[in-house]
C-alpha positions, -999 to 999 in steps of 0.1 A, spaced: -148 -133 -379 -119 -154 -396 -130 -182 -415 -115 -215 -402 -101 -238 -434 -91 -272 -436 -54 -266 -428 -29 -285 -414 -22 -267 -383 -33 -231 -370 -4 -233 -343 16 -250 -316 -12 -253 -298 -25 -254 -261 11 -262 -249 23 -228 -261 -8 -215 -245 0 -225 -214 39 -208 -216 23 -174 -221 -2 -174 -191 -31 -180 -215 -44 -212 -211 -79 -221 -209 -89 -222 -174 -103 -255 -157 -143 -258 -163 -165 -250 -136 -196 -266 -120 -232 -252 -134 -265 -258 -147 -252 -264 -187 -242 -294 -206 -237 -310 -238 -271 -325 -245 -262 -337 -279 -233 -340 -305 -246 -351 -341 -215 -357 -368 -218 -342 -401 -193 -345 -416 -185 -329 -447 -158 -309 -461 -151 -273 -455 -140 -246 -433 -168 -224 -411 -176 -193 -395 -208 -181 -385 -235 -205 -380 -277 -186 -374 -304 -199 -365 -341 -192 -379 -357 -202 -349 -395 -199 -363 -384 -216 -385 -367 -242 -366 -336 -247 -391 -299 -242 -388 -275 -231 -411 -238 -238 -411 -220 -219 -438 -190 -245 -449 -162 -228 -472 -136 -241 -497 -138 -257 -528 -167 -281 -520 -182 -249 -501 -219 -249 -492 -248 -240 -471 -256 -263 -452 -289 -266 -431 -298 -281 -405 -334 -291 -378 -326 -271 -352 -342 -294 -327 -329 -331 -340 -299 -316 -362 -306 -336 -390 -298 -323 -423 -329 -308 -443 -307 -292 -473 -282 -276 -488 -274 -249 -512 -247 -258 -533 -217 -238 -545 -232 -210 -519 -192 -212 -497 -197 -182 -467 -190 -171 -444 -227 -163 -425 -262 -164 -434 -291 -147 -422 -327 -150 -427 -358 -126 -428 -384 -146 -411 -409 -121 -426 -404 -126 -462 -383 -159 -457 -352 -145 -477 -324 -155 -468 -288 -142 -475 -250 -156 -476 -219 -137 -478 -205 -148 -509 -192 -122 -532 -218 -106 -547 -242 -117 -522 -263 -146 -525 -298 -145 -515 -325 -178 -516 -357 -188 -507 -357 -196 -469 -384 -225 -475 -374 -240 -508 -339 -231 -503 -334 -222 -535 -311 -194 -548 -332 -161 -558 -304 -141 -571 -268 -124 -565 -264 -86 -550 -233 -69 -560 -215 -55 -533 -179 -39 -528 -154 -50 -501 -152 -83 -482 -184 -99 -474 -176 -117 -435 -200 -112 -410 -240 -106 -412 -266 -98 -393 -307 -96 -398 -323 -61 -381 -356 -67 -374 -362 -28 -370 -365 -25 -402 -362 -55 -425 -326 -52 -433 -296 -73 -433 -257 -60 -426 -234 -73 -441 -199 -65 -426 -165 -60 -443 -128 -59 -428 -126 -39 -457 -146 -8 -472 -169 -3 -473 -175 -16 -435 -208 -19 -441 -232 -27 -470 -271 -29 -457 -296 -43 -479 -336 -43 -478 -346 -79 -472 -378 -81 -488 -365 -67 -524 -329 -80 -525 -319 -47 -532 -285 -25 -516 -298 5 -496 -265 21 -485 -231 16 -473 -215 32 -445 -181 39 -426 -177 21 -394 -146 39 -389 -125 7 -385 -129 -32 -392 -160 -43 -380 -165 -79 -364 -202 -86 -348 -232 -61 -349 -263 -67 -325 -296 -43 -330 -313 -35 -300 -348 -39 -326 -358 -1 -321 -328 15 -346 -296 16 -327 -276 -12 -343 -241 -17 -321 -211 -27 -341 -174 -39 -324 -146 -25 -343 -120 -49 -344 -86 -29 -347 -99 -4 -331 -111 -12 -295 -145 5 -297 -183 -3 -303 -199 17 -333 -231 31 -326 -253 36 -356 -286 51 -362 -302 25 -384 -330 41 -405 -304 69 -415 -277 46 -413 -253 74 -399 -225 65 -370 -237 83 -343 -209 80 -316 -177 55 -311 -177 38 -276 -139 42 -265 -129 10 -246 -89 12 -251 -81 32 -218 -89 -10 -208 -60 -20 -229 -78 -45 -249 -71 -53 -289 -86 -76 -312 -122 -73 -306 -146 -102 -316 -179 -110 -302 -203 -82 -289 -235 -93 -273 -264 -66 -262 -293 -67 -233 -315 -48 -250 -340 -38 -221 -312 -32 -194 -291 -13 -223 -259 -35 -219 -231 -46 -237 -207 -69 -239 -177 -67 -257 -151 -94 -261 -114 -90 -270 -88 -116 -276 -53 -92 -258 -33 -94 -242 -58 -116 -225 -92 -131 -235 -114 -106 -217 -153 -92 -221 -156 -54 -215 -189 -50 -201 -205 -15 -211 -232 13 -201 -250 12 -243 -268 43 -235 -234 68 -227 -206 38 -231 -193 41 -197 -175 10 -193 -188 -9 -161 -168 -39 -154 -142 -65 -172 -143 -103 -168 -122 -128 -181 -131 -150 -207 -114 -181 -226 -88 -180 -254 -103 -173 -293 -138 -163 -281 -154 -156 -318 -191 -147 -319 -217 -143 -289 -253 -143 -278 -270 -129 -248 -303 -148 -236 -327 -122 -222 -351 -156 -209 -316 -164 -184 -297 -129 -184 -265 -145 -193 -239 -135 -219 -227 -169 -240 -193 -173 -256 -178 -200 -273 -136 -204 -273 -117 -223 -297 -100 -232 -268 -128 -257 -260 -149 -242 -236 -180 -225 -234 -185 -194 -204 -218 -181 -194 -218 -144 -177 -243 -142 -156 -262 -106 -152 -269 -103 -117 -286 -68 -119 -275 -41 -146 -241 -34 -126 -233 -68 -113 -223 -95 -137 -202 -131 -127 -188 -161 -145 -214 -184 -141 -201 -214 -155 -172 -229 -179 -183 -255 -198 -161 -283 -216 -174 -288 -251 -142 -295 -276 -115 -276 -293 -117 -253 -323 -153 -246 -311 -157 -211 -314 -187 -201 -330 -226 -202 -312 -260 -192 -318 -287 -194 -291 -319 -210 -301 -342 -186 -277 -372 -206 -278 -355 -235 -262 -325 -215 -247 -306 -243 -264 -269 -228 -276 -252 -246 -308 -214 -247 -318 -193 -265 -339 -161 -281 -344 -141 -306 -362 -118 -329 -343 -84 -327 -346 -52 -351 -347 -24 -343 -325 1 -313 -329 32 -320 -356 63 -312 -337 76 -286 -360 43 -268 -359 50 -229 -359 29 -213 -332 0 -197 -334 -13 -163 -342 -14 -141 -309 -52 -148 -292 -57 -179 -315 -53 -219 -304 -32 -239 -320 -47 -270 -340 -37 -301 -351 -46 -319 -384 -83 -325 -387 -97 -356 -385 -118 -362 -417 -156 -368 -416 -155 -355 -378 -171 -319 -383 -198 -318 -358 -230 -300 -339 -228 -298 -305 -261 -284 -289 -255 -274 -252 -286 -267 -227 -301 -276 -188 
């Protein structure tokens, strides 16, 4: 995931979209809406925002100079905290010991109910993305440079390894009983890695679908599936076999799909677009999968986590002012954004 800063403009925008055939396509009728939108405000760019959902809090890592964690009730989304000076781009959270962990450089772990930093982990590379395991008590932090992979023990704070991905890594899911699946980015493949020896056990080849610039990969764990999303030539979700990789079907998606979820309680695969939209993939039987639904929910939102006790999904946004005319156009599978409005960053939580 790329963090999202207050800049001026990201491109030309939906206009420019539209010219290259890759405009967001019109929502569609379903079950989902926006239930609520709570303005937070606050300064900062973002990238992944997690959930703790026994818990019930939020967390929104906000970067830049006034860059904090900030946190969130996951059911009212009012604000319960913050850690200050703690700018990342994702956090994750043992529910078990109630550490919690934020990809600063070194690594900043806290005190999930006091939130209240514990200490710094030295690590090597690029801290971006981050997952919790729950196989083993162990969060992954992921690099777009090496090492890919840094995994530390969440109970002691400590570094247990670092591994190879073989390529830039962008989300990891763990299917809980030690297969953690990881989609390399530059590579168009999922990394499959044996997570108590932390060894990359095979590479999923998905190129021969001509898809770059993988993002979001989502997993149903008890029918083995995976979903893997890529941003060319065209926003599109590679749907694979995760016991052999055999590729099953393709779908379209929307354009700048960042992070997904799968809900197991619905058997649909969520993704949020920057281009404002939300699509829900709906698993019909472990070889038959449709778009569902497109939701409208607002531009530049491209980050969700799914609350699975109330199958509530969250994303968030700023809102932006309108496009300068000289604006230079966007990076290939991006949207292009305007100037943001200030005090407008905001929670949208989507549901039935």
């Amino acid at each position: 995931m790329r963090r999202l800063c207050l800049a001026f403009v990201l491109g030309a925008g939906i206009a420019i979209l539209a010219a290259t055939g890759l405009a967001q396509r019109a929502p569609t009728a379903g079950p989902y809406k926006v239930l609520k939108t709570a303005k937070v405000g606050g300064d900062g760019g973002w990238d992944y925002i997690s959930a703790d959902v026994e818990g019930r809090r939020l967390y929104v890592p906000r970067s830049g100079p006034m860059g904090q964690l900030t946190v969130f009730n996951l059911d009212t989304l009012e604000s319960v905290g913050a850690i200050a000076k703690v700018g990342a781009g994702g956090a994750a959270v043992d529910p078990t010991s109630h550490h919690g962990f934020s990809t600063t450089k070194p690594i900043t772990m806290w005190d999930a109910s006091t939130l209240k930093v514990i200490k710094t982990i030295d690590v090597d590379g690029r801290p971006d993305g981050i997952m919790f395991d729950p196989y083993n008590e162990r969060v992954w932090v992921q690099s777009h440079m090496p090492p890919y992979a840094t995994v530390i023990d969440a109970k002691e704070g400590t570094v247990v390894g670092t591994l190879d991905l073989g390529g830039m890594p962008e989300q990891a899911v763990s299917d809980g009983k030690g297969t953690v699946y990881v989609n390399i980015s530059d590579k168009a493949n999922i990394a499959v890695v044996d997570a108590k020896n932390m060894i990359v056990t095979a590479h999923y080849d998905l190129s021969s679908k001509g898809v770059t610039t993988g993002s979001g990969l989502a997993l149903d764990a008890k029918n083995h599936v995976l979903f893997a999303y890529y941003r060319l030539p065209s926003p599109t979700v590679v749907i694979v076999n995760a016991g052999n990789g055999n590729i099953i079907t393709t779908l379209p998606t929307e354009m700048h799909v960042d992070n997904v979820a799968f809900n197991p309680a619905t058997m649909e695969a969520i993704s949020a677009a920057g281009a404002g939209s939300m699509t829900f993939i709906k698993e019909n039987s472990p070889t038959s999968f449709a778009v569902e639904q497109t939701l409208q929910t607002t531009l530049g939102a491209r980050n969700l986590v799914l609350d699975t006790k109330t199958n509530h999904v969250l994303t968030m946004a700023f809102e932006y002012g309108p496009l300068p005319a000289n604006a230079p156009p966007p990076p290939p599978g991006r949207v292009g954004l305007g100037p943001v409005v200030p005090g407008s960053f905001s929670i949208l939580m989507v549901g039935k």
